[in-house]
mmCIF file of the N, C-alpha and C atoms, coordinates in Angstrom:
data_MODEL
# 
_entry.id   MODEL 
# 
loop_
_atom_site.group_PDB 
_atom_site.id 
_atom_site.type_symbol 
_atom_site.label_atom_id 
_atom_site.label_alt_id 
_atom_site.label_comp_id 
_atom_site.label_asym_id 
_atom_site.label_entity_id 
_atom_site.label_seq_id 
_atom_site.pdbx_PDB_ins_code 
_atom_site.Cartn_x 
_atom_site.Cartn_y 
_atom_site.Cartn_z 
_atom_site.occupancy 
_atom_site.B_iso_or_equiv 
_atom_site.pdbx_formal_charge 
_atom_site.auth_seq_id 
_atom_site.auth_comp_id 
_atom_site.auth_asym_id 
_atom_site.auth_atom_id 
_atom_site.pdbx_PDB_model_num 
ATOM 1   N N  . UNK A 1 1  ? 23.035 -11.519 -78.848  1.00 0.00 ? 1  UNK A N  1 
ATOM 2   C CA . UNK A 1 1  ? 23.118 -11.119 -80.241  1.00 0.00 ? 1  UNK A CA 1 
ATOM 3   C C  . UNK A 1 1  ? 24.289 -10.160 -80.405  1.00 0.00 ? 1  UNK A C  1 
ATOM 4   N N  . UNK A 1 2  ? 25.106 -10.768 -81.467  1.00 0.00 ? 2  UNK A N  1 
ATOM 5   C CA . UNK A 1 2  ? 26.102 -9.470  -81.732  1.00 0.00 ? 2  UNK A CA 1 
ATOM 6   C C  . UNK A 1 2  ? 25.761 -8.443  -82.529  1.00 0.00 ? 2  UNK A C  1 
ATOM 7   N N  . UNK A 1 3  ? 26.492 -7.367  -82.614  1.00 0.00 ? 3  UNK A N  1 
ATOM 8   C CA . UNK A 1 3  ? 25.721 -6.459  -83.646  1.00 0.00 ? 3  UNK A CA 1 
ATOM 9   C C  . UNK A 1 3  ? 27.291 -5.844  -84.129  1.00 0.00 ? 3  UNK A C  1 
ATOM 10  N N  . UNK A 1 4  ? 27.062 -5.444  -85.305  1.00 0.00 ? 4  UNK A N  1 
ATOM 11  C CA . UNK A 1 4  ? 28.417 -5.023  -86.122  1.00 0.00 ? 4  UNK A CA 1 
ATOM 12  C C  . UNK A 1 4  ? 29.087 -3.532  -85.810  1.00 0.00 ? 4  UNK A C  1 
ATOM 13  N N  . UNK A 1 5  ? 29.697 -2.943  -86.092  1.00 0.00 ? 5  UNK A N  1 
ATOM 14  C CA . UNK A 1 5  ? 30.283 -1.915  -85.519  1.00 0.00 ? 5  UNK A CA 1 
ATOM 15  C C  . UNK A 1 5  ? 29.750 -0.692  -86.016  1.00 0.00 ? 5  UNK A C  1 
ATOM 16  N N  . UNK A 1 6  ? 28.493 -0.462  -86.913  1.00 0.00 ? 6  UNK A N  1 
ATOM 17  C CA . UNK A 1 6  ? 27.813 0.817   -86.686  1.00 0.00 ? 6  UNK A CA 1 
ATOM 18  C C  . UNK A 1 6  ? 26.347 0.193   -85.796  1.00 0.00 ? 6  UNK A C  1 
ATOM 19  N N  . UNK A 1 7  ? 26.470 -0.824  -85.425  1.00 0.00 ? 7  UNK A N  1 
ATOM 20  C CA . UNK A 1 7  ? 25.329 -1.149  -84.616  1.00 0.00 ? 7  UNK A CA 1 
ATOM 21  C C  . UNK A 1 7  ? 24.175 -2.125  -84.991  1.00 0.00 ? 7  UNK A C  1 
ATOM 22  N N  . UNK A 1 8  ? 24.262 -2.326  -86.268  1.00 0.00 ? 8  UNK A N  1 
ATOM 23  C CA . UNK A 1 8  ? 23.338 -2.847  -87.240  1.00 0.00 ? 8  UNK A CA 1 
ATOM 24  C C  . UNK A 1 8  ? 23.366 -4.604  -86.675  1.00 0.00 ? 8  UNK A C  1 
ATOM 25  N N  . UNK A 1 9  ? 22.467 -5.048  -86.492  1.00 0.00 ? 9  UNK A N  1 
ATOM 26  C CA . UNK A 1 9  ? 22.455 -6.472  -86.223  1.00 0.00 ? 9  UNK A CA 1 
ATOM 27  C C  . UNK A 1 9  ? 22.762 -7.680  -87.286  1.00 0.00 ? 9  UNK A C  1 
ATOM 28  N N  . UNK A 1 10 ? 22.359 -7.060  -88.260  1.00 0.00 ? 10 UNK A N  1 
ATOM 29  C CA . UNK A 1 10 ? 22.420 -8.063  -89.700  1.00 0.00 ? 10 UNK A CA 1 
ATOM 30  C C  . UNK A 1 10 ? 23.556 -7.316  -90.248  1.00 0.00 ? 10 UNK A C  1 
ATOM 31  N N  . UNK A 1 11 ? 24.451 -8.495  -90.382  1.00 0.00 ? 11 UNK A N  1 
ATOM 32  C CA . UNK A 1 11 ? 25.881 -7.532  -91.270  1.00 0.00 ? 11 UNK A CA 1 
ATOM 33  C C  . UNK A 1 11 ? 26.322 -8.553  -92.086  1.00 0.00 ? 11 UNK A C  1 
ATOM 34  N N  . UNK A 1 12 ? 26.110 -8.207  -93.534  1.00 0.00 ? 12 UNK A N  1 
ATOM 35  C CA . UNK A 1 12 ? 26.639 -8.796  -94.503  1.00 0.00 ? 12 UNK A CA 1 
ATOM 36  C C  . UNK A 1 12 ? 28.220 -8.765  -95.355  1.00 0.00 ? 12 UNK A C  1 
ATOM 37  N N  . UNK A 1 13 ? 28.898 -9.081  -96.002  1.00 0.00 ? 13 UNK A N  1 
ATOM 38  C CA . UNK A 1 13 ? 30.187 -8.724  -96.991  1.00 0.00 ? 13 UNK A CA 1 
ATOM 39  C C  . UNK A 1 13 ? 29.516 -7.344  -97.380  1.00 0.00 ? 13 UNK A C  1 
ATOM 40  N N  . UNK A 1 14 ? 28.191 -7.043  -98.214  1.00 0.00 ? 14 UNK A N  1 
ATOM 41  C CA . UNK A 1 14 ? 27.751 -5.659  -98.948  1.00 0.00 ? 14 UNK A CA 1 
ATOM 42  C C  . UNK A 1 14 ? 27.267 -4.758  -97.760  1.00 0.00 ? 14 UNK A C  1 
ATOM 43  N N  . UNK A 1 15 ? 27.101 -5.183  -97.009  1.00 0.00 ? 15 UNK A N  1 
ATOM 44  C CA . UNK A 1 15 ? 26.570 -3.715  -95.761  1.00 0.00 ? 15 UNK A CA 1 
ATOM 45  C C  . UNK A 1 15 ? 28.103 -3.538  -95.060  1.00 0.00 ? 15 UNK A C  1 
ATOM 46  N N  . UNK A 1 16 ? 28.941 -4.351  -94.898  1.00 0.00 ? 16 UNK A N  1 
ATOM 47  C CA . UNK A 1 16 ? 30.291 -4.057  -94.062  1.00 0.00 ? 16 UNK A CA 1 
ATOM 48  C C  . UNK A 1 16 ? 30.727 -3.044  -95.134  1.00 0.00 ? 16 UNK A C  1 
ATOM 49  N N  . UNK A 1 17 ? 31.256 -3.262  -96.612  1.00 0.00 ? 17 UNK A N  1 
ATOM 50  C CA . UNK A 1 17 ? 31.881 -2.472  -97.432  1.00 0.00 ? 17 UNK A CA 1 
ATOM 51  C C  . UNK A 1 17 ? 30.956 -1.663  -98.372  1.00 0.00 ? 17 UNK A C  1 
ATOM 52  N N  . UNK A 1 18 ? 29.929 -1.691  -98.458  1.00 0.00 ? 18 UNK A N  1 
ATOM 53  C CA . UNK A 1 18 ? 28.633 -0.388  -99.242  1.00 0.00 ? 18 UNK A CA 1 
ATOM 54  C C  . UNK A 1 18 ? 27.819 0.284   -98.408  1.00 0.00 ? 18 UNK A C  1 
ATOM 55  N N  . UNK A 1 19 ? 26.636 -0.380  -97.397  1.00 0.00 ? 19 UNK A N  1 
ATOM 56  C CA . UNK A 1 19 ? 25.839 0.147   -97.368  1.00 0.00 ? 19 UNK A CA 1 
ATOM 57  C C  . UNK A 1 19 ? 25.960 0.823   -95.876  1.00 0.00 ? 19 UNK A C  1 
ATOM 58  N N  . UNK A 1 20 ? 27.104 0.143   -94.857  1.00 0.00 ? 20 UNK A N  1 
ATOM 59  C CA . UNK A 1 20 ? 27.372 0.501   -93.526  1.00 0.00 ? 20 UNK A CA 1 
ATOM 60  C C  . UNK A 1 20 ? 27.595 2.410   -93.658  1.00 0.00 ? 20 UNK A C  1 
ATOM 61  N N  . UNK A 1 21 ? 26.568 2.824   -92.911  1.00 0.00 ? 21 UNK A N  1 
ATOM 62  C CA . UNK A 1 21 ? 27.211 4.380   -92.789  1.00 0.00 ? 21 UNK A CA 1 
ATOM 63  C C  . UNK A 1 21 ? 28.380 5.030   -92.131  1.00 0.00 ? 21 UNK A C  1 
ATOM 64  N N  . UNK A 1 22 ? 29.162 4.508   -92.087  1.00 0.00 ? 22 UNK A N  1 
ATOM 65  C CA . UNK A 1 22 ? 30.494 4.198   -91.732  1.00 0.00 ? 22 UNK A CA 1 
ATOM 66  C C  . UNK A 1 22 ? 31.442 3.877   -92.881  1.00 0.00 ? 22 UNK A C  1 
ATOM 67  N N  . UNK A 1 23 ? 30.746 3.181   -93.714  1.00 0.00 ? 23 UNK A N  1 
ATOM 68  C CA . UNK A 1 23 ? 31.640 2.781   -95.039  1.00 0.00 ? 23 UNK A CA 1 
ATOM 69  C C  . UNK A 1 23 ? 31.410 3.992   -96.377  1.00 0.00 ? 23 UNK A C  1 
ATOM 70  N N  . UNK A 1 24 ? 29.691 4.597   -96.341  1.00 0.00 ? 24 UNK A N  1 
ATOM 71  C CA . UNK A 1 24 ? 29.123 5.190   -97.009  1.00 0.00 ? 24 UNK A CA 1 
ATOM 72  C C  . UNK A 1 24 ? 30.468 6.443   -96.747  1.00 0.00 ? 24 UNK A C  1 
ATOM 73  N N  . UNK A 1 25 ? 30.572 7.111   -95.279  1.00 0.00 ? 25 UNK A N  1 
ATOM 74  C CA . UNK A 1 25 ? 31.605 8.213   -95.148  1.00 0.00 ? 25 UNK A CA 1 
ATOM 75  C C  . UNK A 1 25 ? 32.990 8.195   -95.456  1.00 0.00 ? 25 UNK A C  1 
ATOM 76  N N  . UNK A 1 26 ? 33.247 6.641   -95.479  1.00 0.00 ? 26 UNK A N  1 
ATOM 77  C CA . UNK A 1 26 ? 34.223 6.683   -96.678  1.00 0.00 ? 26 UNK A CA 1 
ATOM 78  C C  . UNK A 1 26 ? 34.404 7.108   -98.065  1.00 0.00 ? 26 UNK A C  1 
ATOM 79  N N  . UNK A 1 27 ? 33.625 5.890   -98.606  1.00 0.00 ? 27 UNK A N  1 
ATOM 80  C CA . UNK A 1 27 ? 33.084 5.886   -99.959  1.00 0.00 ? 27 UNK A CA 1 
ATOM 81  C C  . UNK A 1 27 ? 32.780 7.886   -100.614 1.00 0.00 ? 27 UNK A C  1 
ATOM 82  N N  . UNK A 1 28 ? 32.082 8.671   -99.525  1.00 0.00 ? 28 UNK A N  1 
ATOM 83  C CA . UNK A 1 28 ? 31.311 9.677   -100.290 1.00 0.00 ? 28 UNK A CA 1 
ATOM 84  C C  . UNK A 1 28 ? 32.771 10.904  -100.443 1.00 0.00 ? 28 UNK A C  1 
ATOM 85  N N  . UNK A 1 29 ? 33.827 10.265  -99.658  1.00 0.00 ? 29 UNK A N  1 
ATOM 86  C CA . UNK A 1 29 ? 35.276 10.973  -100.109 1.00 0.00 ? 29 UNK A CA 1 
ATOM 87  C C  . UNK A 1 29 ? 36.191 10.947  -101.172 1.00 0.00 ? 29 UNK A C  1 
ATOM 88  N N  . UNK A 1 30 ? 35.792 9.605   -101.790 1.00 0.00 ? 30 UNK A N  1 
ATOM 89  C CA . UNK A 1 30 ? 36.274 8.925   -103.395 1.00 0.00 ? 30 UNK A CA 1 
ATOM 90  C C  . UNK A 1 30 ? 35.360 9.726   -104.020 1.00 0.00 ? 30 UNK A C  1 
ATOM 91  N N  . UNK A 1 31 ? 36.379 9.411   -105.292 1.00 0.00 ? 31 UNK A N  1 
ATOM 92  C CA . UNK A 1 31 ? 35.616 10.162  -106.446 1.00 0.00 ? 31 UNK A CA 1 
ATOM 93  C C  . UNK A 1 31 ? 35.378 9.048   -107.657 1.00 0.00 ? 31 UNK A C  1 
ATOM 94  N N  . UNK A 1 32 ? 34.678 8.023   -107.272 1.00 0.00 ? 32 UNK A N  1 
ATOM 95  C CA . UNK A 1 32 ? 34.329 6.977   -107.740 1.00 0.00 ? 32 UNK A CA 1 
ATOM 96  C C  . UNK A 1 32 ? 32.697 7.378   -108.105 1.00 0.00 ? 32 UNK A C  1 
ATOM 97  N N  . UNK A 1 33 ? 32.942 6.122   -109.756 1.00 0.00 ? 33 UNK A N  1 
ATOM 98  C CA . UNK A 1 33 ? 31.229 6.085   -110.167 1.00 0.00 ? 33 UNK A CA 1 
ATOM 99  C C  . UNK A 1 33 ? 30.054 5.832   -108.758 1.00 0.00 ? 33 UNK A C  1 
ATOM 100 N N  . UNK A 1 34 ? 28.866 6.942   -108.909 1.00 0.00 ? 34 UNK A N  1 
ATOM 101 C CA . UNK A 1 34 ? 28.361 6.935   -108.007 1.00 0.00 ? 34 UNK A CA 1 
ATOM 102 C C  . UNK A 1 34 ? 27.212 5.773   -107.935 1.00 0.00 ? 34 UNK A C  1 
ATOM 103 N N  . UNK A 1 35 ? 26.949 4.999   -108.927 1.00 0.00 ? 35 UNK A N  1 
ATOM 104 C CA . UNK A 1 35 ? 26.076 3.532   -109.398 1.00 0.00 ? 35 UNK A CA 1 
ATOM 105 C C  . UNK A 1 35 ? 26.810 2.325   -108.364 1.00 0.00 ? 35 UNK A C  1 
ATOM 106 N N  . UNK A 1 36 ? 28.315 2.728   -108.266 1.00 0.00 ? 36 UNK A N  1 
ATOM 107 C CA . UNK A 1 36 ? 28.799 1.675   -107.545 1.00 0.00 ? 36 UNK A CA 1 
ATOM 108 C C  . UNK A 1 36 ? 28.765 1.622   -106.048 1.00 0.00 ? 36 UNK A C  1 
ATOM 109 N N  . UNK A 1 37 ? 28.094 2.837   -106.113 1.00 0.00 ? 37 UNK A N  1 
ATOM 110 C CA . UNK A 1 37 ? 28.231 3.283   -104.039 1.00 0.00 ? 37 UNK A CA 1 
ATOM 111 C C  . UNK A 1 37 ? 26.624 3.414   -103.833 1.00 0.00 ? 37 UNK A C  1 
ATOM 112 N N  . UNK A 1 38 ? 25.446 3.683   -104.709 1.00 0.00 ? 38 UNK A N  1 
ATOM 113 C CA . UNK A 1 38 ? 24.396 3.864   -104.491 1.00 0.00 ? 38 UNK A CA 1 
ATOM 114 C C  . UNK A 1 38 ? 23.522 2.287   -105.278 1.00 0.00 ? 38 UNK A C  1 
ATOM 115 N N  . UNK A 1 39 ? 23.901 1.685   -105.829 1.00 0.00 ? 39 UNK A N  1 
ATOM 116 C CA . UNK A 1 39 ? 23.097 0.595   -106.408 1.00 0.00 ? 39 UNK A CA 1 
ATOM 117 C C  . UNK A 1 39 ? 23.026 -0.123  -106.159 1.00 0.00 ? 39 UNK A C  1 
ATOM 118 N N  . UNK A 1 40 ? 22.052 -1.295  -105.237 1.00 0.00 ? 40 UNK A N  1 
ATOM 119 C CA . UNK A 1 40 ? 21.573 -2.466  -104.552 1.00 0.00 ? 40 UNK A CA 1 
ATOM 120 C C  . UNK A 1 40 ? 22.288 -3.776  -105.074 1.00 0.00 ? 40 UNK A C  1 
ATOM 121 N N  . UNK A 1 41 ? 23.365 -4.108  -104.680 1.00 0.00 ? 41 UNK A N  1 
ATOM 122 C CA . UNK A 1 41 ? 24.281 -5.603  -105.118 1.00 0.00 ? 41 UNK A CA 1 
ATOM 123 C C  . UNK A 1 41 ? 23.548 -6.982  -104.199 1.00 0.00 ? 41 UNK A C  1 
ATOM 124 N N  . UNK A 1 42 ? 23.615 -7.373  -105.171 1.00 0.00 ? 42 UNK A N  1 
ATOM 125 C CA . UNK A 1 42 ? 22.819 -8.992  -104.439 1.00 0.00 ? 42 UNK A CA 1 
ATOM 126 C C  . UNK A 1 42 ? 24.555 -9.277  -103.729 1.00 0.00 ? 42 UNK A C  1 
ATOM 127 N N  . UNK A 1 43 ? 25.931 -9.600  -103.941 1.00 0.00 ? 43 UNK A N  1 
ATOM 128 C CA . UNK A 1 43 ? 26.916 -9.669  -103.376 1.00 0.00 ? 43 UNK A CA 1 
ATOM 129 C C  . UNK A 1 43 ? 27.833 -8.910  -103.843 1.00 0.00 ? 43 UNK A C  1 
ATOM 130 N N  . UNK A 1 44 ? 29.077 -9.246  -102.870 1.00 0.00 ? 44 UNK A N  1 
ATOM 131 C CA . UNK A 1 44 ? 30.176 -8.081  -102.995 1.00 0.00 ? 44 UNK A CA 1 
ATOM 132 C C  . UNK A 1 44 ? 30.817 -8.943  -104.683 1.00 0.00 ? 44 UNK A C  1 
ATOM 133 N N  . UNK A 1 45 ? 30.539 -9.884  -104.921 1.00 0.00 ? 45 UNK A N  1 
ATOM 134 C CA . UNK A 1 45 ? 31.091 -10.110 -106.102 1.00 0.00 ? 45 UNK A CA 1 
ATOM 135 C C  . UNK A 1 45 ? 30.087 -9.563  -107.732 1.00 0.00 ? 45 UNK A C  1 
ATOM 136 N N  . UNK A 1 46 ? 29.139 -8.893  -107.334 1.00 0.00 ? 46 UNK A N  1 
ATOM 137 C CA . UNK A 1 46 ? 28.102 -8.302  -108.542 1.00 0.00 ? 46 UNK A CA 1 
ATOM 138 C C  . UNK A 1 46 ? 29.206 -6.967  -108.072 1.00 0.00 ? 46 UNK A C  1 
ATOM 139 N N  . UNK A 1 47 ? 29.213 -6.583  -106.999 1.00 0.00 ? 47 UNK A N  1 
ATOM 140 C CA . UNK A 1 47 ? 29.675 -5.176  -107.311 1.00 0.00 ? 47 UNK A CA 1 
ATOM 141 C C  . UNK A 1 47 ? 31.146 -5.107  -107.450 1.00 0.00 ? 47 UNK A C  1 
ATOM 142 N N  . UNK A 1 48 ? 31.913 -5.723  -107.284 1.00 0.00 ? 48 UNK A N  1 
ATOM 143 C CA . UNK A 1 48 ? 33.036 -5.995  -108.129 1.00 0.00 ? 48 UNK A CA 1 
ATOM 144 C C  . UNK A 1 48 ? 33.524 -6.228  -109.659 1.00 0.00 ? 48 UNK A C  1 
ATOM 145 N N  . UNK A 1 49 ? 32.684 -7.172  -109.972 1.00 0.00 ? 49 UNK A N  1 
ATOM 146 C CA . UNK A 1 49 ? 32.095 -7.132  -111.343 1.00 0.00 ? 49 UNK A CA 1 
ATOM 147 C C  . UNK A 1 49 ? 31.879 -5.909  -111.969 1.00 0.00 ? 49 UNK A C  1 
ATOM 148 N N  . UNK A 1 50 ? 31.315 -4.842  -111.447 1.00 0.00 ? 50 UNK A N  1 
ATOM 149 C CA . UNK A 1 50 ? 30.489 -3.487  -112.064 1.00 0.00 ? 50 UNK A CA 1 
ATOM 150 C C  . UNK A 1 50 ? 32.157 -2.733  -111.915 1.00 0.00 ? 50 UNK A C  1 
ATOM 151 N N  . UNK A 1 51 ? 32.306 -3.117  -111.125 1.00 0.00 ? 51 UNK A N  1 
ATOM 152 C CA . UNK A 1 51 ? 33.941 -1.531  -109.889 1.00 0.00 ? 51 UNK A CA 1 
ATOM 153 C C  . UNK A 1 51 ? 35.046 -1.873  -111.621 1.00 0.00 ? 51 UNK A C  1 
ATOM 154 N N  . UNK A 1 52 ? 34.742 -3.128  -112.016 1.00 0.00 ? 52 UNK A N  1 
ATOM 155 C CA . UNK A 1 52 ? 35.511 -3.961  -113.408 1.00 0.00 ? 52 UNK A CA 1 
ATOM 156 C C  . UNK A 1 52 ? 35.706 -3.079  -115.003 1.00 0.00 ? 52 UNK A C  1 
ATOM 157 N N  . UNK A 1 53 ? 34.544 -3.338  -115.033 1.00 0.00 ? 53 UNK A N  1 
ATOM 158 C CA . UNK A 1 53 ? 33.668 -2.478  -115.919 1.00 0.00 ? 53 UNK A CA 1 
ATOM 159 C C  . UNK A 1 53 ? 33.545 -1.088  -116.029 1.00 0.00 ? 53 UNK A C  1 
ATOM 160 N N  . UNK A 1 54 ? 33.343 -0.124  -115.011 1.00 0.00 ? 54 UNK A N  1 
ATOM 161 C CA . UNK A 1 54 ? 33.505 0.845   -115.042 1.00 0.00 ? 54 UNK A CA 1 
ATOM 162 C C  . UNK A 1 54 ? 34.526 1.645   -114.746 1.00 0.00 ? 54 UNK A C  1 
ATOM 163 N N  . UNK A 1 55 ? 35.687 1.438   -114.202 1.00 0.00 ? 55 UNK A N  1 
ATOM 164 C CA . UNK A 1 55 ? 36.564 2.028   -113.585 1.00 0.00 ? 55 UNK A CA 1 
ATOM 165 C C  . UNK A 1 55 ? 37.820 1.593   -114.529 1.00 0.00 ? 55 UNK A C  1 
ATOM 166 N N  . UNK A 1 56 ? 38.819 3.142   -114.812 1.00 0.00 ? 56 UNK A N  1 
ATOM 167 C CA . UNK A 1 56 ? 40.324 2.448   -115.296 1.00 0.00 ? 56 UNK A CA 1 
ATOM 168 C C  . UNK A 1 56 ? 40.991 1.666   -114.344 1.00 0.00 ? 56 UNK A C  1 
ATOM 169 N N  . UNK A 1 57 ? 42.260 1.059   -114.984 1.00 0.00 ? 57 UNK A N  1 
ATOM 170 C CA . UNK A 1 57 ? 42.889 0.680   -114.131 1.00 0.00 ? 57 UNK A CA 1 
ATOM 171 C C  . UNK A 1 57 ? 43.406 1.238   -112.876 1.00 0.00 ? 57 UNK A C  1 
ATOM 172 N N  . UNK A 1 58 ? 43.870 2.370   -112.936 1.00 0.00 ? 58 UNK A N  1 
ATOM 173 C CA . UNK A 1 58 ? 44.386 3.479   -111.925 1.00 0.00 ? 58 UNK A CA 1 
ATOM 174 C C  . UNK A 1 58 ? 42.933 3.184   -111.003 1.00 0.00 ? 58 UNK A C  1 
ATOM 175 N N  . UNK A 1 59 ? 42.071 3.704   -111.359 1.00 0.00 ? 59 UNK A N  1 
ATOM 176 C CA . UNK A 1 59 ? 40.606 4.050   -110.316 1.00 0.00 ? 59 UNK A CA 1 
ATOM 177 C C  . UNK A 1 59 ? 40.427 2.625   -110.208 1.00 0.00 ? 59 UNK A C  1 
ATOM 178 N N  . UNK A 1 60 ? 40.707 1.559   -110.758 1.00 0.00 ? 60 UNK A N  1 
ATOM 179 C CA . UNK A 1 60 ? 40.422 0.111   -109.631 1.00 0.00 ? 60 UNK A CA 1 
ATOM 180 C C  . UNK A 1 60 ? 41.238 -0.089  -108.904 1.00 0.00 ? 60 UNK A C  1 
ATOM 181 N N  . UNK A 1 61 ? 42.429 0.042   -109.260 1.00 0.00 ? 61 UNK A N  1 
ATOM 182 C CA . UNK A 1 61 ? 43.573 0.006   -108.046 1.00 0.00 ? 61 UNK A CA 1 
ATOM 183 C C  . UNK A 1 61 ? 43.157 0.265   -106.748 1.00 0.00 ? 61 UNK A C  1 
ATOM 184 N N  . UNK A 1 62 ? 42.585 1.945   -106.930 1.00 0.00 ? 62 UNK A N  1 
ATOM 185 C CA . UNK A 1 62 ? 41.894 2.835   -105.880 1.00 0.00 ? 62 UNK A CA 1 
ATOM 186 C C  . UNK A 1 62 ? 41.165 2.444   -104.937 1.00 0.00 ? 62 UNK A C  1 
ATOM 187 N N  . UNK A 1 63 ? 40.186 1.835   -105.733 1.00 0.00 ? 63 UNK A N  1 
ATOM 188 C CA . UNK A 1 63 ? 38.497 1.377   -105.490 1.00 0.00 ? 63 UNK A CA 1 
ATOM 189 C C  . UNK A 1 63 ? 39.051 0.182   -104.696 1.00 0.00 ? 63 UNK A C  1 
ATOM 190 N N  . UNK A 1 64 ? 39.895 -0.865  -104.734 1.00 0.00 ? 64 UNK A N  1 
ATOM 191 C CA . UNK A 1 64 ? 40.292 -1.920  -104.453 1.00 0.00 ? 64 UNK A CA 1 
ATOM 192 C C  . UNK A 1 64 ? 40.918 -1.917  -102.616 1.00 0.00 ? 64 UNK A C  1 
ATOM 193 N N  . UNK A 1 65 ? 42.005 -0.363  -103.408 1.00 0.00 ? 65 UNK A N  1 
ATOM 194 C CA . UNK A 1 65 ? 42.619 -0.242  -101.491 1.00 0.00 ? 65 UNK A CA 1 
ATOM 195 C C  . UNK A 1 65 ? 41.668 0.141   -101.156 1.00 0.00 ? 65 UNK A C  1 
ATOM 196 N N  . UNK A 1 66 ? 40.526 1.222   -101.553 1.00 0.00 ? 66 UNK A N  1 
ATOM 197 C CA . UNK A 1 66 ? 39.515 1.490   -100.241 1.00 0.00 ? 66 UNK A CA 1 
ATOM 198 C C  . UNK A 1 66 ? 38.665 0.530   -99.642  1.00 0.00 ? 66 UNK A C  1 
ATOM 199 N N  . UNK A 1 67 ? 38.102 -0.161  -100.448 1.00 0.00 ? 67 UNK A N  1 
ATOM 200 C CA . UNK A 1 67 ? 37.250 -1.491  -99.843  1.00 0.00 ? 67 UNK A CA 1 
ATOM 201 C C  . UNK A 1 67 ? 38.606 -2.521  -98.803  1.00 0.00 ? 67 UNK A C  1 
ATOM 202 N N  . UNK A 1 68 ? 39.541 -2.976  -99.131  1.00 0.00 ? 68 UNK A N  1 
ATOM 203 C CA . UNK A 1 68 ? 40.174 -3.674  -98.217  1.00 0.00 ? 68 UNK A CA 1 
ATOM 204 C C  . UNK A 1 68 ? 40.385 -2.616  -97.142  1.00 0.00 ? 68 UNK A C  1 
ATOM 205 N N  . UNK A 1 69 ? 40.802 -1.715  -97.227  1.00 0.00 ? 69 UNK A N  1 
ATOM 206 C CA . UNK A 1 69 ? 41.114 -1.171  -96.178  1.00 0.00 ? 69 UNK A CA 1 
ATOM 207 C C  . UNK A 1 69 ? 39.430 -1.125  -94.893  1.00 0.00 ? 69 UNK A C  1 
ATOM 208 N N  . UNK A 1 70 ? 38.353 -0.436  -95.665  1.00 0.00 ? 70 UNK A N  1 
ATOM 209 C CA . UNK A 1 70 ? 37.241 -0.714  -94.676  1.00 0.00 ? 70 UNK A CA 1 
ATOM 210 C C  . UNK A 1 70 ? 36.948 -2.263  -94.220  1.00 0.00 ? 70 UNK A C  1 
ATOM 211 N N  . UNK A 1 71 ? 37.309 -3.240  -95.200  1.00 0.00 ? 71 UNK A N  1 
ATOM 212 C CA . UNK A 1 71 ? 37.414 -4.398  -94.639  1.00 0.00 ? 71 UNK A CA 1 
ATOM 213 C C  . UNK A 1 71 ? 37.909 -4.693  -93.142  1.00 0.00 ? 71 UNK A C  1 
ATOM 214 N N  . UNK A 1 72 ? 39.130 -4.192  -93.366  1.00 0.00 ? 72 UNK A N  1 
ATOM 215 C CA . UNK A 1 72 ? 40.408 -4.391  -92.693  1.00 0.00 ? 72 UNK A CA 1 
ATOM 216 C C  . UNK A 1 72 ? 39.697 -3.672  -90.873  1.00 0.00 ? 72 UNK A C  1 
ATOM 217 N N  . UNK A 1 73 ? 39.260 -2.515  -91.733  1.00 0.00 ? 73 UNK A N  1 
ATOM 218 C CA . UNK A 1 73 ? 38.868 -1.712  -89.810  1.00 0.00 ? 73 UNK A CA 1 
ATOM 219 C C  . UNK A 1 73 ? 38.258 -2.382  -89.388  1.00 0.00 ? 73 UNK A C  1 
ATOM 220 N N  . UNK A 1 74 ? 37.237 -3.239  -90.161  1.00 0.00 ? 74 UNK A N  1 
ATOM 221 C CA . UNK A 1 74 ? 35.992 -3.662  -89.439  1.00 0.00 ? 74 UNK A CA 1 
ATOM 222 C C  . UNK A 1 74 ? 36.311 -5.086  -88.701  1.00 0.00 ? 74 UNK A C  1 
ATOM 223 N N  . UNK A 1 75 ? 37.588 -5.621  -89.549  1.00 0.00 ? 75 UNK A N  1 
ATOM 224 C CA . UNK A 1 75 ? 37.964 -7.095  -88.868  1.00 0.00 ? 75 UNK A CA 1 
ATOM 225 C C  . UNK A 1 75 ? 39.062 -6.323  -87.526  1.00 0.00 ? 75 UNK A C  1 
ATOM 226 N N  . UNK A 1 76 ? 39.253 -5.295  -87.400  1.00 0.00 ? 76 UNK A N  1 
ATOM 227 C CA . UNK A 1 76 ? 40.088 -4.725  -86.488  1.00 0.00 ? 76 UNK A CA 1 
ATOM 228 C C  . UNK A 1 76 ? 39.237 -4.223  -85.064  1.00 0.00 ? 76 UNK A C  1 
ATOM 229 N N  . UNK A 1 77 ? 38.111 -3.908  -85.106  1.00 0.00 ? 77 UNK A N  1 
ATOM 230 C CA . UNK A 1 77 ? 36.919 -3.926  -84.359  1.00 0.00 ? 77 UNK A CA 1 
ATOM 231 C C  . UNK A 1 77 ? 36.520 -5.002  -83.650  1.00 0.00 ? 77 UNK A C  1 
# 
């Protein structure tokens, strides 16, 4: 069995970039709406949808490099 890089066996698109505590210690350094870092997404495309909606352009820009970038570590792992 593999297990993902905070250890977790089940690793989804929303636990790699939301719910991983690894991603969370990212995330809790932005100064992003906190609904989008604490609220249960069925996929990373509901919470994209929301990051849409709530955020200016400037703060999606933001919101955008931080998620690729945790993407990015975790495919670098």
């Amino acid at each position: 069995m593999e297990f993902g890089i905070c250890g977790c066996p089940v690793e989804s698109d929303v636990h790699a970039l939301v719910e991983c505590p690894l991603a969370e210690n990212v995330w809790e350094g932005c100064c992003f709406d906190m609904e989008l870092l604490t609220r249960l997404f069925k996929g990373v495309r509901d919470w994209l949808e929301m990051a849409v909606v709530r955020l200016d352009e400037e703060q999606l820009g933001e919101f955008v490099a931080v998620a690729w970038e945790c993407w990015n570590v975790r495919n670098r792992f």
